[in-house]
GUZA-998415 format. One record per residue: residue number from 0; residue in three letters; chain; x, y, z of N, C-alpha, C, CB in turn. Coordinates in Angstrom, 2 decimals, m for minus. Glycine has a CB too. Layout:
N
+------+-------+------+---------+---------+---------+---------+----------+---------+---------+---------+---------+---------+----------+---------+
! finu ! sevex ! migu !  n_east ! n_north !    n_up ! ca_east ! ca_north !   ca_up !  c_east ! c_north !    c_up ! cb_east ! cb_north !   cb_up !
+------+-------+------+---------+---------+---------+---------+----------+---------+---------+---------+---------+---------+----------+---------+
!  NUM !   ALA !    A !       X !       Y !       Z !       X !        Y !       Z !       X !       Y !       Z !       X !        Y !       Z !
...
+------+-------+------+---------+---------+---------+---------+----------+---------+---------+---------+---------+---------+----------+---------+
***
This chain:
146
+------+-------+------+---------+---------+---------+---------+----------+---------+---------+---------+---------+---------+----------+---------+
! finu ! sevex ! migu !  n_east ! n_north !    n_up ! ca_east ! ca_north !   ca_up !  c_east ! c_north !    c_up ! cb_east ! cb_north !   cb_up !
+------+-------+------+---------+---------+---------+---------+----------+---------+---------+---------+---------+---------+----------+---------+
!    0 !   UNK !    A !    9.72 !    1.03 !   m2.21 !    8.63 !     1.53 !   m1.41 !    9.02 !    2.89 !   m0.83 !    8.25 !     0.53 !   m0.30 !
!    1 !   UNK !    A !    8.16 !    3.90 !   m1.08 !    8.37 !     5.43 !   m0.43 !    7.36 !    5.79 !    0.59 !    8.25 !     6.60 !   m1.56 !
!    2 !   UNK !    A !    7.80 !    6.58 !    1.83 !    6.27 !     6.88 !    3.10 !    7.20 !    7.94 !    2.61 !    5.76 !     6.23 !    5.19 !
!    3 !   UNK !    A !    5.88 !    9.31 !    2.01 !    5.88 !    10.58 !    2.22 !    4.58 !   11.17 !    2.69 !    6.31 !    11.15 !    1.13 !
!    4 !   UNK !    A !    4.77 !   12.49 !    2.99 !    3.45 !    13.66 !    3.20 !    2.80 !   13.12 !    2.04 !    3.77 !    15.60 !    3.09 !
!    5 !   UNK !    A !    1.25 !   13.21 !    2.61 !    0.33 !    12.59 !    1.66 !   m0.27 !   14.07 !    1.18 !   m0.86 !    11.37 !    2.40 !
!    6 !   UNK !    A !   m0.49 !   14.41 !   m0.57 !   m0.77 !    15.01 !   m1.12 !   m1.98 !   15.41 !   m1.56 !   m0.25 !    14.81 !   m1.56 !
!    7 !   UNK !    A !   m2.72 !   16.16 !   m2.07 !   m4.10 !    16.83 !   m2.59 !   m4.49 !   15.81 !   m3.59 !   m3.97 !    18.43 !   m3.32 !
!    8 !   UNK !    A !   m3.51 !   15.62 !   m4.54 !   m3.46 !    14.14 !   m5.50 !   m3.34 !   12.79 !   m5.18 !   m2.47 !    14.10 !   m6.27 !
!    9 !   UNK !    A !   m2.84 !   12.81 !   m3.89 !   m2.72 !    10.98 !   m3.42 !   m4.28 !   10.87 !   m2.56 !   m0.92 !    10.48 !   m1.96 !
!   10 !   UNK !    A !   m4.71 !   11.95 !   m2.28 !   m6.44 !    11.44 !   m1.77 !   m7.11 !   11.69 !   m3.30 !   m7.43 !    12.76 !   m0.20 !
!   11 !   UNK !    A !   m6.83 !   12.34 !   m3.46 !   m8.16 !    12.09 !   m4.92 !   m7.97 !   10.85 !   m5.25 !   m8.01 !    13.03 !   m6.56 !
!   12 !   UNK !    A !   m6.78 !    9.71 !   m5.51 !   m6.54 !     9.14 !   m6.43 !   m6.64 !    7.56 !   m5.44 !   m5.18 !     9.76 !   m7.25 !
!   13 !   UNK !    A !   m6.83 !    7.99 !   m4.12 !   m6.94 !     6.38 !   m3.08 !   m7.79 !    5.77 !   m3.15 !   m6.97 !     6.32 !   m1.69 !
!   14 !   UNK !    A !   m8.03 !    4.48 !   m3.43 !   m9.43 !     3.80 !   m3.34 !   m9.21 !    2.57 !   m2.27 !   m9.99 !     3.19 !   m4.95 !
!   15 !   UNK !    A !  m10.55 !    3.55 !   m1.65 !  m11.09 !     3.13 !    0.25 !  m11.31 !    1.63 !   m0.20 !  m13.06 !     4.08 !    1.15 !
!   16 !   UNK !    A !  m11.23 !    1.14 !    0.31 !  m12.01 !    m0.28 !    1.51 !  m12.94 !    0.10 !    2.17 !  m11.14 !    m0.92 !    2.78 !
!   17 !   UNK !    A !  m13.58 !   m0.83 !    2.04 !  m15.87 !    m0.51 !    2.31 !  m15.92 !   m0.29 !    3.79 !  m17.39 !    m2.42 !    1.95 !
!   18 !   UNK !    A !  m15.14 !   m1.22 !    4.56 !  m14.75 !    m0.88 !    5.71 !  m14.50 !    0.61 !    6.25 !  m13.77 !    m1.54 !    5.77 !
!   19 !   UNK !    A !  m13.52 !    1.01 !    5.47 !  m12.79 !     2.87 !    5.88 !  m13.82 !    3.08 !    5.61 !  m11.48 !     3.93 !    5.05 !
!   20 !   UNK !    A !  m15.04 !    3.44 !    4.11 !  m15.55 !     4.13 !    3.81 !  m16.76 !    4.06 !    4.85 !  m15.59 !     4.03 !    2.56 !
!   21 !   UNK !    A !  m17.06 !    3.10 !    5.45 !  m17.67 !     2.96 !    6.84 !  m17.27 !    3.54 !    7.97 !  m17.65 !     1.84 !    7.19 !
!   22 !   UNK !    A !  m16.35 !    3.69 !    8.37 !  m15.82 !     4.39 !    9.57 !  m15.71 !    5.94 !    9.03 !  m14.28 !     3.71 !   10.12 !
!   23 !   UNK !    A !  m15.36 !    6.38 !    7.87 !  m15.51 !     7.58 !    8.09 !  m16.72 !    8.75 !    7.69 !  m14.51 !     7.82 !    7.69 !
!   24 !   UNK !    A !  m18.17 !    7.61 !    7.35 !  m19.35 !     7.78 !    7.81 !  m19.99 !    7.72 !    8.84 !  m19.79 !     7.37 !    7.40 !
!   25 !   UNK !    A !  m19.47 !    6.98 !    9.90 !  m19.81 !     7.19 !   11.28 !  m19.13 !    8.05 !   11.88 !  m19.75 !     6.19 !   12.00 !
!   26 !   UNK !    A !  m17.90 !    8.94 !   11.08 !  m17.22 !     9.98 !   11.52 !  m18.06 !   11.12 !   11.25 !  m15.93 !    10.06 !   10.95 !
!   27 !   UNK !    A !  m18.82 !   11.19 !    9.83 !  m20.07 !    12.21 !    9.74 !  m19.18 !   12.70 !    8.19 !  m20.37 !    13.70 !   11.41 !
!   28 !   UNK !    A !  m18.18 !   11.90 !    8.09 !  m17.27 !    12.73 !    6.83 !  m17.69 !   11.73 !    5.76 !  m15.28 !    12.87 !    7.03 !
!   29 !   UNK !    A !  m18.00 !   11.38 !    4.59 !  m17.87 !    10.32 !    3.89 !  m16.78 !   10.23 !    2.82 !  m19.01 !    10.13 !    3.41 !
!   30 !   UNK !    A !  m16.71 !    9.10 !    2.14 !  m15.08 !     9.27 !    1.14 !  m14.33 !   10.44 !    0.59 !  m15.19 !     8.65 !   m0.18 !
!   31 !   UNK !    A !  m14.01 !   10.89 !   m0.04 !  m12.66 !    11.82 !   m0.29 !  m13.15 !   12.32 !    0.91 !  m12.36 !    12.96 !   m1.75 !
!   32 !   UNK !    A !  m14.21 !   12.73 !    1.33 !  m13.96 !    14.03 !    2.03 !  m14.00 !   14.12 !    3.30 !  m14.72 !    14.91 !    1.70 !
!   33 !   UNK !    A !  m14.10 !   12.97 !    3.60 !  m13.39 !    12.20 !    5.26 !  m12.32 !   11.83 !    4.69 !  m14.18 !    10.70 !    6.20 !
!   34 !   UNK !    A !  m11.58 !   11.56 !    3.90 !   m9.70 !    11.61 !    3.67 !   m9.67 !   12.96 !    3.91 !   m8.84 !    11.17 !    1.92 !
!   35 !   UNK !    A !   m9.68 !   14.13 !    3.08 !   m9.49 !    15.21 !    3.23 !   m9.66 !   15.58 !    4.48 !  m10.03 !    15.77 !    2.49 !
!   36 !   UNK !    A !  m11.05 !   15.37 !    5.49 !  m11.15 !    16.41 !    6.83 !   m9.97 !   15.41 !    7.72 !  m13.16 !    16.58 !    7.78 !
!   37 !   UNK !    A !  m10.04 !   13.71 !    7.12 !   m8.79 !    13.78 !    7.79 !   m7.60 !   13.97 !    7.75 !   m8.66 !    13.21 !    8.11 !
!   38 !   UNK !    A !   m6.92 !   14.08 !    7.06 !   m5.73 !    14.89 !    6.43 !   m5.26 !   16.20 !    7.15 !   m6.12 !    15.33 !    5.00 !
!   39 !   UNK !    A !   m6.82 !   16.83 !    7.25 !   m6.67 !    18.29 !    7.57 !   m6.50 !   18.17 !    9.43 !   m8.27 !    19.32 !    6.90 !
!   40 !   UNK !    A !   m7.36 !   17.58 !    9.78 !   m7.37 !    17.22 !   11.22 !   m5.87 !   16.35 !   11.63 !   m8.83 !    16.24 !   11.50 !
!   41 !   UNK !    A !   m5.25 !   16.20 !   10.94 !   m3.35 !    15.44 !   11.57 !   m2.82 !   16.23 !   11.69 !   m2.22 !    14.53 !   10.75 !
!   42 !   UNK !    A !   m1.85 !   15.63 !   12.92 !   m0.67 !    16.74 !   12.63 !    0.31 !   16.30 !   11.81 !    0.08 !    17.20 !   13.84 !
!   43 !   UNK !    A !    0.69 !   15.21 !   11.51 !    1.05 !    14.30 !   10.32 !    0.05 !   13.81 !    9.52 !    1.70 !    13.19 !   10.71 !
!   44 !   UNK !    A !    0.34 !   13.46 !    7.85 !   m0.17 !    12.64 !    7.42 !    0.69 !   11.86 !    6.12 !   m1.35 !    13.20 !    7.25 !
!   45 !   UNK !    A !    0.55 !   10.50 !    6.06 !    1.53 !    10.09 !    5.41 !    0.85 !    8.93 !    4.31 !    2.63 !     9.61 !    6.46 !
!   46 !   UNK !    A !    1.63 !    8.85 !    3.28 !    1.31 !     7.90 !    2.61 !    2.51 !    6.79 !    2.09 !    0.62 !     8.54 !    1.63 !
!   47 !   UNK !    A !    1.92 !    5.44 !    1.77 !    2.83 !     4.41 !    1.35 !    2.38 !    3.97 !    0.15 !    2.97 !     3.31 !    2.27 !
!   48 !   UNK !    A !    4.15 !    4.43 !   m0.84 !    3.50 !     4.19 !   m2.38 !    4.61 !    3.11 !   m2.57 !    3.46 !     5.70 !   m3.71 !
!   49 !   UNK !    A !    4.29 !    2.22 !   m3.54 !    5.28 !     1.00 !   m4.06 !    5.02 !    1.00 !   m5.41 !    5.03 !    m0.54 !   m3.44 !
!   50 !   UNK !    A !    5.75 !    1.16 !   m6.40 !    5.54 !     1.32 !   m7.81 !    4.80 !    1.71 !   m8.41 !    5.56 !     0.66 !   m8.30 !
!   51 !   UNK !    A !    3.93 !    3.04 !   m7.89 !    3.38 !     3.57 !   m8.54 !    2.17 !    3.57 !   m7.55 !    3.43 !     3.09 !   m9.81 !
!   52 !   UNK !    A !    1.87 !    2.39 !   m7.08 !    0.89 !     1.99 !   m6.44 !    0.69 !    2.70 !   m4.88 !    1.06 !     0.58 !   m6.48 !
!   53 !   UNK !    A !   m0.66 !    3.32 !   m4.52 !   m1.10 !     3.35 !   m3.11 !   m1.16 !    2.28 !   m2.55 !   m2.20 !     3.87 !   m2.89 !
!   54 !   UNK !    A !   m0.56 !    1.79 !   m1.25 !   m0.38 !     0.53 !   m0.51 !   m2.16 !    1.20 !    0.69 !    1.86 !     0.34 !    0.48 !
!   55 !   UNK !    A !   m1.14 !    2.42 !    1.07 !   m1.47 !     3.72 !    2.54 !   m1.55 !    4.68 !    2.78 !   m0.99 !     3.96 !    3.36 !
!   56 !   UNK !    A !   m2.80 !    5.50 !    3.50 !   m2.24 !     6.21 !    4.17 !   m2.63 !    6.15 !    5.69 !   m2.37 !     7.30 !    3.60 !
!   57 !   UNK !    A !   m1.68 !    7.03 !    6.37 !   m2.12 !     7.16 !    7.55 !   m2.07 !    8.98 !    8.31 !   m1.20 !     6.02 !    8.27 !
!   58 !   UNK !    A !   m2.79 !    8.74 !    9.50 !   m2.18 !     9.64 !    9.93 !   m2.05 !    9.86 !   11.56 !   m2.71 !    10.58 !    9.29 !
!   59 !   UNK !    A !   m1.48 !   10.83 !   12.51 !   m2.22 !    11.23 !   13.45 !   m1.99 !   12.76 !   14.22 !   m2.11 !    10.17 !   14.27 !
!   60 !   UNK !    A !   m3.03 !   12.32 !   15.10 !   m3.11 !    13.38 !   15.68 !   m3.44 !   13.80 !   17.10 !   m3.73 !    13.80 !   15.08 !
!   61 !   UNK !    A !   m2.78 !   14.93 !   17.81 !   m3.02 !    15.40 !   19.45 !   m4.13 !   14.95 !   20.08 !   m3.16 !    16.89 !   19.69 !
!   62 !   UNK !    A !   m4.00 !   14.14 !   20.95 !   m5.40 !    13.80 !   21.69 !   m4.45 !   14.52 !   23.12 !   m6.12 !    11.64 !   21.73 !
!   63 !   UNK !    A !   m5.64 !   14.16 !   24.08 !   m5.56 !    14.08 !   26.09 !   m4.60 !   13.34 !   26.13 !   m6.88 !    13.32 !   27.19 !
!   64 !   UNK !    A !   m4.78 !   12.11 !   25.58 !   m3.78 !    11.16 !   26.22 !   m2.18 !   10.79 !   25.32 !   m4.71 !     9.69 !   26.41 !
!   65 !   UNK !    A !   m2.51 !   11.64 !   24.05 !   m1.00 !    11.67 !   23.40 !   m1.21 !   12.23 !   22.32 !   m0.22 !    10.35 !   23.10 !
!   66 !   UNK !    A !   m1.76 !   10.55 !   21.44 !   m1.88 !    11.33 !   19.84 !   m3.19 !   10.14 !   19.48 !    0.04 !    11.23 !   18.45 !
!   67 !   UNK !    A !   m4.03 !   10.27 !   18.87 !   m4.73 !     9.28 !   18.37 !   m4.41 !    9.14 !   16.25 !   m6.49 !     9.75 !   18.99 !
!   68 !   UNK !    A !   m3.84 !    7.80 !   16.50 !   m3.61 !     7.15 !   14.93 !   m4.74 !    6.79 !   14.27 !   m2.79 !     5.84 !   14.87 !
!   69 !   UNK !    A !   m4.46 !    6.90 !   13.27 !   m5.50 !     6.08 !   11.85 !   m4.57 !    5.77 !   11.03 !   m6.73 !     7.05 !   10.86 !
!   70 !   UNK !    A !   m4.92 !    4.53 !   10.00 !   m4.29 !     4.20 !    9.01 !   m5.40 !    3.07 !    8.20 !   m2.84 !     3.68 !    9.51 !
!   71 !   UNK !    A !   m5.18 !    3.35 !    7.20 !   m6.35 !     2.46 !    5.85 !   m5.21 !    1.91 !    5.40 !   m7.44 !     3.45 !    4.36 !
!   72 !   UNK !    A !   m5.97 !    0.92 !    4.15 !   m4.94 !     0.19 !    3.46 !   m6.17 !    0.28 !    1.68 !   m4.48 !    m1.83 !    4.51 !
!   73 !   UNK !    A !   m5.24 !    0.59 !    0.78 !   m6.21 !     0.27 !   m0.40 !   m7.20 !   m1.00 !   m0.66 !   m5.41 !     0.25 !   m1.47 !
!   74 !   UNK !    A !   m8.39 !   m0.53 !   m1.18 !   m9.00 !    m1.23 !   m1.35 !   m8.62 !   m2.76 !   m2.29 !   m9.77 !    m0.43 !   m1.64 !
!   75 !   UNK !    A !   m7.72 !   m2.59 !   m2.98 !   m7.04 !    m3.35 !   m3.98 !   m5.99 !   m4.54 !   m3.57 !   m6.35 !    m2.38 !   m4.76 !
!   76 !   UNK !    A !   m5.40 !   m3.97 !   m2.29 !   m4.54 !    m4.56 !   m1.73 !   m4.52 !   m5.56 !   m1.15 !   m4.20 !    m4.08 !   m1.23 !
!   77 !   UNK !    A !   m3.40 !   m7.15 !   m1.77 !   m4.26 !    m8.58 !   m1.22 !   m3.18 !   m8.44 !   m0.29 !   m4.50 !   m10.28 !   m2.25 !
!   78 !   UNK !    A !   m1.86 !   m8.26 !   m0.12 !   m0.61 !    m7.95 !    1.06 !    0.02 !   m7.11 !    0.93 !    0.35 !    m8.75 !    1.30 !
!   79 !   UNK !    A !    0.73 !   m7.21 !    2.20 !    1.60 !    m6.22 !    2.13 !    3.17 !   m6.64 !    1.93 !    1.37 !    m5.48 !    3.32 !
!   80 !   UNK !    A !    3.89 !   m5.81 !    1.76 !    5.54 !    m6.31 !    1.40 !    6.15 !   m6.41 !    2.93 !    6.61 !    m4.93 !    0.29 !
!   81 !   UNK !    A !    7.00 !   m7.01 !    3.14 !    7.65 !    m6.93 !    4.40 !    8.35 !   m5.63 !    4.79 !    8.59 !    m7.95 !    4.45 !
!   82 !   UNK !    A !    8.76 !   m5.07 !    3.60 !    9.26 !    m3.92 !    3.54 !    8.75 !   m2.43 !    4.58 !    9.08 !    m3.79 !    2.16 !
!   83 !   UNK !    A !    7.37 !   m2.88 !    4.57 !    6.09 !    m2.38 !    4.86 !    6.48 !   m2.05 !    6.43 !    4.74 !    m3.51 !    4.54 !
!   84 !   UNK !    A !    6.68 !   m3.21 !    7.35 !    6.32 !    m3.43 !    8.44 !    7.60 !   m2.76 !    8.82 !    5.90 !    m4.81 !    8.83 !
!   85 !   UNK !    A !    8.84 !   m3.33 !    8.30 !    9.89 !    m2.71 !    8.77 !    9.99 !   m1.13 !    8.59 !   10.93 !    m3.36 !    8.21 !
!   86 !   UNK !    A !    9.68 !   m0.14 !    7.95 !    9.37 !     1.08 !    7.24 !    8.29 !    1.41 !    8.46 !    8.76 !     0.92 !    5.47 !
!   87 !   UNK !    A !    7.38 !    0.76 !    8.73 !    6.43 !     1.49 !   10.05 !    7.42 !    1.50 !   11.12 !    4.91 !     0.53 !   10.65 !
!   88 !   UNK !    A !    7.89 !    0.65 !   11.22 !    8.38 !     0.78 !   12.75 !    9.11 !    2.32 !   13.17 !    9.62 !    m0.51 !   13.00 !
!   89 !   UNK !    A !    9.79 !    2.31 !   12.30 !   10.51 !     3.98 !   12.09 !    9.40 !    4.89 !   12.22 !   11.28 !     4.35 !   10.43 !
!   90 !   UNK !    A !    8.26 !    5.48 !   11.72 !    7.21 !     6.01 !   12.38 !    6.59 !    5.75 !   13.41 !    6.54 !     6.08 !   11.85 !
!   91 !   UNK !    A !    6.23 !    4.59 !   13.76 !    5.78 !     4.37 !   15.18 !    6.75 !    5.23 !   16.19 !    5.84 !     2.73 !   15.55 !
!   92 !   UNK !    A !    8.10 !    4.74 !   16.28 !    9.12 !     5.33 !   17.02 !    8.77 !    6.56 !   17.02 !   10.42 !     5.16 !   16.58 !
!   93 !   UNK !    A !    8.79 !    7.23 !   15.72 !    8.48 !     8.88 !   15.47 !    7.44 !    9.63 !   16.66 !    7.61 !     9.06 !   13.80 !
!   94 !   UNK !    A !    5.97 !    8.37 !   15.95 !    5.00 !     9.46 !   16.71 !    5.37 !    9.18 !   18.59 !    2.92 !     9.00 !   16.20 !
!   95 !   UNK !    A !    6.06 !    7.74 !   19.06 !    5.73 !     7.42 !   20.36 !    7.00 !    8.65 !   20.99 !    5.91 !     5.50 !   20.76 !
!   96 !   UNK !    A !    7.55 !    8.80 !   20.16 !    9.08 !    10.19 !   20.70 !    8.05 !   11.50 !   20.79 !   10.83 !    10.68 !   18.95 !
!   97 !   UNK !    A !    7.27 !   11.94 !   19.82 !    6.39 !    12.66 !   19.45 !    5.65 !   12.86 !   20.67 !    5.75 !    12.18 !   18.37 !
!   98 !   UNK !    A !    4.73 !   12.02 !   20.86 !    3.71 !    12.38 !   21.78 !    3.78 !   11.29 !   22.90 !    2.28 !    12.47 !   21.07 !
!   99 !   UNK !    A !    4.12 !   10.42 !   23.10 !    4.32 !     9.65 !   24.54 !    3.60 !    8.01 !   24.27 !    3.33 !    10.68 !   26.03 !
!  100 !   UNK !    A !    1.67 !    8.15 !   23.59 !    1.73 !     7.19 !   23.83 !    0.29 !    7.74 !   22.94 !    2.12 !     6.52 !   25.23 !
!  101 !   UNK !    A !    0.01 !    6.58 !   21.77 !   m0.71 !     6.69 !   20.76 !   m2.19 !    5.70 !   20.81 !    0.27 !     6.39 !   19.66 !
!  102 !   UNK !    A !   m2.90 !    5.63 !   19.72 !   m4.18 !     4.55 !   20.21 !   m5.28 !    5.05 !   19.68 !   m4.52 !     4.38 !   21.83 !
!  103 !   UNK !    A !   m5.72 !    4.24 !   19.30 !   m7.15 !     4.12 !   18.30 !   m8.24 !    2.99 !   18.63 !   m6.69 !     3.75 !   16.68 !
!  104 !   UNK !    A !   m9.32 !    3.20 !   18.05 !  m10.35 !     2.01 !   17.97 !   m9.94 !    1.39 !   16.30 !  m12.29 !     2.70 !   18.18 !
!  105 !   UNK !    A !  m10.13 !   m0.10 !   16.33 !  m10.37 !    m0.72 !   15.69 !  m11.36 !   m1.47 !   15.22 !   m9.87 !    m0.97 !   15.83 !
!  106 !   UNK !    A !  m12.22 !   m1.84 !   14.02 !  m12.77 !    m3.11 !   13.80 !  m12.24 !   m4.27 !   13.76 !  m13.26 !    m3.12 !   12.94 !
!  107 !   UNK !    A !  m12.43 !   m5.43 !   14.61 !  m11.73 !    m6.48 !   14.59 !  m11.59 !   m7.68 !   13.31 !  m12.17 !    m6.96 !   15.68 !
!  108 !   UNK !    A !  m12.64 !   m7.03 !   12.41 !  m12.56 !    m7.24 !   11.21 !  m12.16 !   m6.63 !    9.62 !  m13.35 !    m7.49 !   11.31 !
!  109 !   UNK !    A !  m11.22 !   m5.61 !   10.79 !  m10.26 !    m5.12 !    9.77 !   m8.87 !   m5.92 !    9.77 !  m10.00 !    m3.59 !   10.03 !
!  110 !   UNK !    A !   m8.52 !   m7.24 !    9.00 !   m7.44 !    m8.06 !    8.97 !   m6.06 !   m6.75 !    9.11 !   m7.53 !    m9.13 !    7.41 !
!  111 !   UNK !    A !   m6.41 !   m6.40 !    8.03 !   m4.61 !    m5.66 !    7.41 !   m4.82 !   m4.53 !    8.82 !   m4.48 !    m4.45 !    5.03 !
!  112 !   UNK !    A !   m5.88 !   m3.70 !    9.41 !   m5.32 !    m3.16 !   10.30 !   m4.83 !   m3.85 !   11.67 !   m6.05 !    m2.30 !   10.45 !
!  113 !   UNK !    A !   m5.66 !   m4.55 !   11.82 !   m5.00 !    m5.37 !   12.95 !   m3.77 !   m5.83 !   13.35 !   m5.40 !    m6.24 !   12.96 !
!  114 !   UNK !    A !   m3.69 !   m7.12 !   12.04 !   m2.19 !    m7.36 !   11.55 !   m1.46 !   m6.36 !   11.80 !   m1.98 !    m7.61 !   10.18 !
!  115 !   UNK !    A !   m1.50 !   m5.19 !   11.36 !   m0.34 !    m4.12 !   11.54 !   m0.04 !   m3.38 !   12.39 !   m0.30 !    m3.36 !   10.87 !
!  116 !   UNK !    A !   m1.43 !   m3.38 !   13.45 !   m0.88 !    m3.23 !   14.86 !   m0.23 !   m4.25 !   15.86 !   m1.85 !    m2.80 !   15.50 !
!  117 !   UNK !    A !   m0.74 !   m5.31 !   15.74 !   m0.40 !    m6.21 !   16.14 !    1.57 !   m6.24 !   16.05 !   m1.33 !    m7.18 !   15.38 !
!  118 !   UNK !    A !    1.92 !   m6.41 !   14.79 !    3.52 !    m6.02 !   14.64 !    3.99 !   m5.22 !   14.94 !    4.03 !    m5.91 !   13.76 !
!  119 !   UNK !    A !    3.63 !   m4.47 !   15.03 !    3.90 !    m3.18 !   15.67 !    4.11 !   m2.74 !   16.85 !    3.22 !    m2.56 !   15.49 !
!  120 !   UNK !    A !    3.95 !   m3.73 !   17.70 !    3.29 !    m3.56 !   19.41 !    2.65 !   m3.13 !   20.24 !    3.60 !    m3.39 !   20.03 !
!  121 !   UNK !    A !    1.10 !   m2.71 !   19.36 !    0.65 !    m2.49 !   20.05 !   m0.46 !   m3.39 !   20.86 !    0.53 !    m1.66 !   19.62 !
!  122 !   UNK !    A !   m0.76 !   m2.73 !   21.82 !   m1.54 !    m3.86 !   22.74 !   m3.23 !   m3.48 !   22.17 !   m1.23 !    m3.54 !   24.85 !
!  123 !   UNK !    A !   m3.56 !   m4.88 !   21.80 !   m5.04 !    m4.64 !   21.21 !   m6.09 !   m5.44 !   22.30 !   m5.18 !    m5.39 !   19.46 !
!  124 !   UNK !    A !   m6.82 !   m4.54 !   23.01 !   m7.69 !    m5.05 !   24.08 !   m8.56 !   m5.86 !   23.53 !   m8.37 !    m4.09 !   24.83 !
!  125 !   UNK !    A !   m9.38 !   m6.43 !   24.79 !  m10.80 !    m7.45 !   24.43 !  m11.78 !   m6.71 !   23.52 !  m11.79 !    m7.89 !   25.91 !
!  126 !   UNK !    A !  m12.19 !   m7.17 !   22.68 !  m13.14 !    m6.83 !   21.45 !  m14.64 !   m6.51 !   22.71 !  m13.35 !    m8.58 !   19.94 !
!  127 !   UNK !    A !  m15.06 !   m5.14 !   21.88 !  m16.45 !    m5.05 !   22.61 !  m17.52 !   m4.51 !   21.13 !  m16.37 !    m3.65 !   24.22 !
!  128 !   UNK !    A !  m18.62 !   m5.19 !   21.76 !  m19.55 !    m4.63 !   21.09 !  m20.27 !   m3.23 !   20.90 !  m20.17 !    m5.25 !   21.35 !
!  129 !   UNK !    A !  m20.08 !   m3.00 !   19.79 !  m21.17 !    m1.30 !   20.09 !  m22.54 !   m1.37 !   18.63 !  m19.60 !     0.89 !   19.65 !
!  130 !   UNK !    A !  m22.70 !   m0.04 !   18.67 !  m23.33 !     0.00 !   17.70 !  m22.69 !    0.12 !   16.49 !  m24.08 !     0.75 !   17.86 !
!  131 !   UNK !    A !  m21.50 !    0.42 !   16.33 !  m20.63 !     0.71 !   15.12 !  m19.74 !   m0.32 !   14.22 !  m19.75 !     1.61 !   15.60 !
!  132 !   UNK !    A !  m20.11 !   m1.59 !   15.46 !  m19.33 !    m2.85 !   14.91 !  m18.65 !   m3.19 !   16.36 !  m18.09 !    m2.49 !   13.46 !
!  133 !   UNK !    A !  m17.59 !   m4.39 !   15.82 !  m17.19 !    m5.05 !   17.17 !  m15.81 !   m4.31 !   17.15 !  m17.13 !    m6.92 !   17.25 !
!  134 !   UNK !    A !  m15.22 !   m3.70 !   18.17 !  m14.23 !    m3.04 !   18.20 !  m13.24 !   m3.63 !   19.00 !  m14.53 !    m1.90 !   18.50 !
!  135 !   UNK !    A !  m12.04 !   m3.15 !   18.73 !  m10.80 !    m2.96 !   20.01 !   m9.94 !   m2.22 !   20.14 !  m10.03 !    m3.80 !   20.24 !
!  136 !   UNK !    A !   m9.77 !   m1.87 !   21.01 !   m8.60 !    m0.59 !   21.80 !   m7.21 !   m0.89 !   21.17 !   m8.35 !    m0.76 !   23.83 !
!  137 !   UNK !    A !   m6.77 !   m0.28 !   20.18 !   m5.14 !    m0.75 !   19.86 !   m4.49 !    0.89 !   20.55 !   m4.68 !    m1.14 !   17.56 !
!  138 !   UNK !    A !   m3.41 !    0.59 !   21.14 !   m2.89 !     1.81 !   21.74 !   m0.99 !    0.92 !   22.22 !   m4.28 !     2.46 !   23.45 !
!  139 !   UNK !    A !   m0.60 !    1.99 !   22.34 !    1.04 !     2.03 !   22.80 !    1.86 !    3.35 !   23.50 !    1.87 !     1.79 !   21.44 !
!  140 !   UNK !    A !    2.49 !    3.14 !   24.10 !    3.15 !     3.86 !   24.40 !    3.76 !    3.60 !   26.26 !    2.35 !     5.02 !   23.92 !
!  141 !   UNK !    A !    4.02 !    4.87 !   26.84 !    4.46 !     4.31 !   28.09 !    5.99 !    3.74 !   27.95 !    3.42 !     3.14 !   28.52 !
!  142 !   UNK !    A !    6.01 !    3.00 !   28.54 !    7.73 !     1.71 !   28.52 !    7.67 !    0.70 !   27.90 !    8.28 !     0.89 !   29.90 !
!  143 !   UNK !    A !    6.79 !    1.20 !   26.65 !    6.57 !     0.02 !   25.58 !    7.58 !    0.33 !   24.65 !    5.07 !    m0.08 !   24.83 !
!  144 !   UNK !    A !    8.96 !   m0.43 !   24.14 !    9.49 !     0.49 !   22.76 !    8.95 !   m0.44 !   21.47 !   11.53 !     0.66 !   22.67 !
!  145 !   UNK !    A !    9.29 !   m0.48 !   20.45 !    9.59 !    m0.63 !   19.26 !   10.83 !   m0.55 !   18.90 !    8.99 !     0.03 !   18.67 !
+------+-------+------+---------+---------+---------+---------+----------+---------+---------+---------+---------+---------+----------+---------+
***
């Protein structure tokens, strides 16, 4: 398993989950080209390849309150390797050294993202309703380590 800078060729070649391709229509961007504006909008962006295969990518970027994360998982993908989780943790560390203290919205019916915050430590608040789906606050940082 390799996490590098995600390339001009690793977004052409990712295939979203109906989910992402949902969120980054309510972003106003739709597929490749909500990968691309997000890509362009990180100050990191990274991808996770395992034999050839796109597992991920992720990325983030400068907010008020630190950095705000994203991360998808291929559409194809039934798990992940353990390899996986241990390999994030080393970035988490990165961005929480980085910027102090990270955090995103979630769909609570995104399994694999959840799951992977969840291991990760971050603290995922009470699910609320909006118009965009049922969400929750995943965020870290502070005197939280990893």
């Amino acid at each position: 398993m390799e996490i590098r800078a995600a390339t001009h060729e690793d977004i052409l070649r990712y295939n979203l989950r109906a989910e992402d391709e949902r969120n980054l229509n309510i972003a106003g961007y739709g597929g490749v080209d909500g990968l691309f504006k997000s890509k362009e909008m990180s100050d990191y962006c990274w991808v996770v390849e395992d034999k050839g295969k796109l597992l991920s990518i992720a990325g983030v970027a400068k907010n008020e309150k630190g950095a705000t994360i994203w991360i998808m998982f291929d559409a194809n993908l039934e798990s992940l390797p353990l390899s996986f989780f241990k390999e994030s943790k080393k970035y988490v560390r990165f961005m929480l050294n980085e910027y102090g203290y990270i955090e995103n919205f979630a769909e609570v019916n995104k399994t694999f993202v959840m799951k992977w915050a969840e291991s990760m430590g971050f603290t995922i608040d009470k699910p609320i309703v909006t118009e965009y789906g049922t969400l929750c606050r995943v965020h870290i940082g502070g005197d939280i380590h990893v």
